[in-house]
C-alpha positions, -999 to +999 in steps of 0.1 A: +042-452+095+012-439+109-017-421+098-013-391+113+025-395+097+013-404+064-017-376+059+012-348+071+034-361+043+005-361+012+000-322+028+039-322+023+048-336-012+026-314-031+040-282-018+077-301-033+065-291-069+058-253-059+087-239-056+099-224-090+081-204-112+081-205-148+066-175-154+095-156-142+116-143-114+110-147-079+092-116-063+115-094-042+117-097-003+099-070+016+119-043+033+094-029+060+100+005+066+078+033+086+043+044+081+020+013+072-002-001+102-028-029+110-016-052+085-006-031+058+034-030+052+052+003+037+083-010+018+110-001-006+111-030-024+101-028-061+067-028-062+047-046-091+054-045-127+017-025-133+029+002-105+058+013-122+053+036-148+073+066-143+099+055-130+129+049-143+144+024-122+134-014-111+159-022-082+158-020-045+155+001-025+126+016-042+128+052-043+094+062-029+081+042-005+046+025-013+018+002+001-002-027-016-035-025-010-061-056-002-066-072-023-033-068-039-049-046-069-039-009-057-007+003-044-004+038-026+035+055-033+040+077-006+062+110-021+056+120+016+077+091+029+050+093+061+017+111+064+013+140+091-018+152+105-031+186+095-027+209+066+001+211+042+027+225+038+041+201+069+066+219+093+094+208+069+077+225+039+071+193+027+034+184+018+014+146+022+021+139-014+004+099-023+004+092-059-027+062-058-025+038-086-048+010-090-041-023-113-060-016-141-050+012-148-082+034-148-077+071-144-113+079-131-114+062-098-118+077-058-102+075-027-120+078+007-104+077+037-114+075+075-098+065+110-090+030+111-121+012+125-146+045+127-171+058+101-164+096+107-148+121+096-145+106+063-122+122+032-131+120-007-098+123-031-095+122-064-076+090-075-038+095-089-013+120-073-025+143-047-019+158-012-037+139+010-039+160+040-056+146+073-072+162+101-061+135+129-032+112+135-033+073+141-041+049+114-059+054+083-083+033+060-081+044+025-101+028+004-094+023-035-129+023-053-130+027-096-152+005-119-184+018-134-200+019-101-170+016-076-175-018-080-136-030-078-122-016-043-085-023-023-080-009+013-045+004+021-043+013+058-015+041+068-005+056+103-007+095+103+016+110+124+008+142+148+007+172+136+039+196+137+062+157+137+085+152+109+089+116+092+118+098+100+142+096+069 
C-alpha cells in the first residue's frame, strides 16, 4: 500500500465510528421548497426541537414553512409561505406574516433586514411574529440580533417576490 493509500484510509476509518448517534434519532432530510436564496434553504421538514412550541404536530411535512438561520441558532417560520414586495395585505389578502424565533428563547431581541449584499434601505422589526413587509423584491438578509447588546446574531436570507405575484402553493 502506498502512502497516499494509506493517509486516505486513517482520514477514512475514523469517519466509520460516526455514524449513529446516541443521543437520539437521526435529524430529518430536508425538503427544499420555494422562497429561501443564497444559501439559505426554506423547508417543511420538522424544524428543531427549540422551534416548536406551538405547534402541535412533529411530522413532515411541516405545516409552515421555515428557514434556519447561520449559525443554526434562529429559525424564521414563514406563515406567508413566500414574502412579496410592498405593503400588506398582498393581492391575495394574505399578509407577509414571519414568526422569528431564536434558540434561546429570548423574547426581547431585533430583526433588521436589507437587500442581499447592500447596506440600504435597511428595516428594524421587532423579534417574534410580525408582518414583515418589504419595499423591493430579490433576496433578503435578515439578521437575528438579541443578547444584552445584540451580541448573539443568525442571518437568514429570503427571496422577496415582486409586488402584485402570489406565492406558489
Amino acid at each position: 500500500m502506498g502512502l497516499g493509500s494509506a493517509l486516505a484510509l486513517l482520514l477514512i476509518l475514523p469517519l466509520g465510528g460516526c455514524t449513529s448517534s446516541p443521543s437520539g434519532p437521526a435529524p430529518t432530510p430536508l425538503h427544499s421548497v420555494a422562497g429561501g436564496c443564497s444559501g439559505t434553504v426554506v423547508t417543511d421538514s420538522v424544524p428543531p426541537i427549540w422551534a416548536q412550541d406551538g405547534f402541535t404536530h412533529n411530522t413532515a411535512p411541516w405545516a409552515v414553512p421555515w428557514a434556519l438561520g447561520t449559525p443554526g441558532d434562529a429559525v424564521a417560520m414563514l406563515f406567508a409561505r413566500q414574502l412579496v414586495a410592498g405593503g400588506s395585505p398582498r393581492v391575495d389578502g394574505t399578509n407577509n406574516k414571519v414568526h422569528w424565533v431564536n434558540k434561546d428563547k429570548t423574547l426581547n431581541f431585533v430583526v433588521e433586514g436589507r437587500p442581499y449584499g447592500k447596506a440600504e434601505p435597511v428595516i428594524g422589526l421587532k423579534g417574534g411574529p410580525g408582518v414583515e413587509d418589504v419595499p423591493t423584491p430579490g433576496c433578503w438578509t435578515f439578521r437575528v440580533l438579541w443578547g444584552a447588546h445584540n451580541e448573539h446574531s443568525s442571518t437568514i436570507n429570503l427571496e422577496v417576490l415582486p409586488a402584485g405575484t402570489l406565492p406558489p402553493n
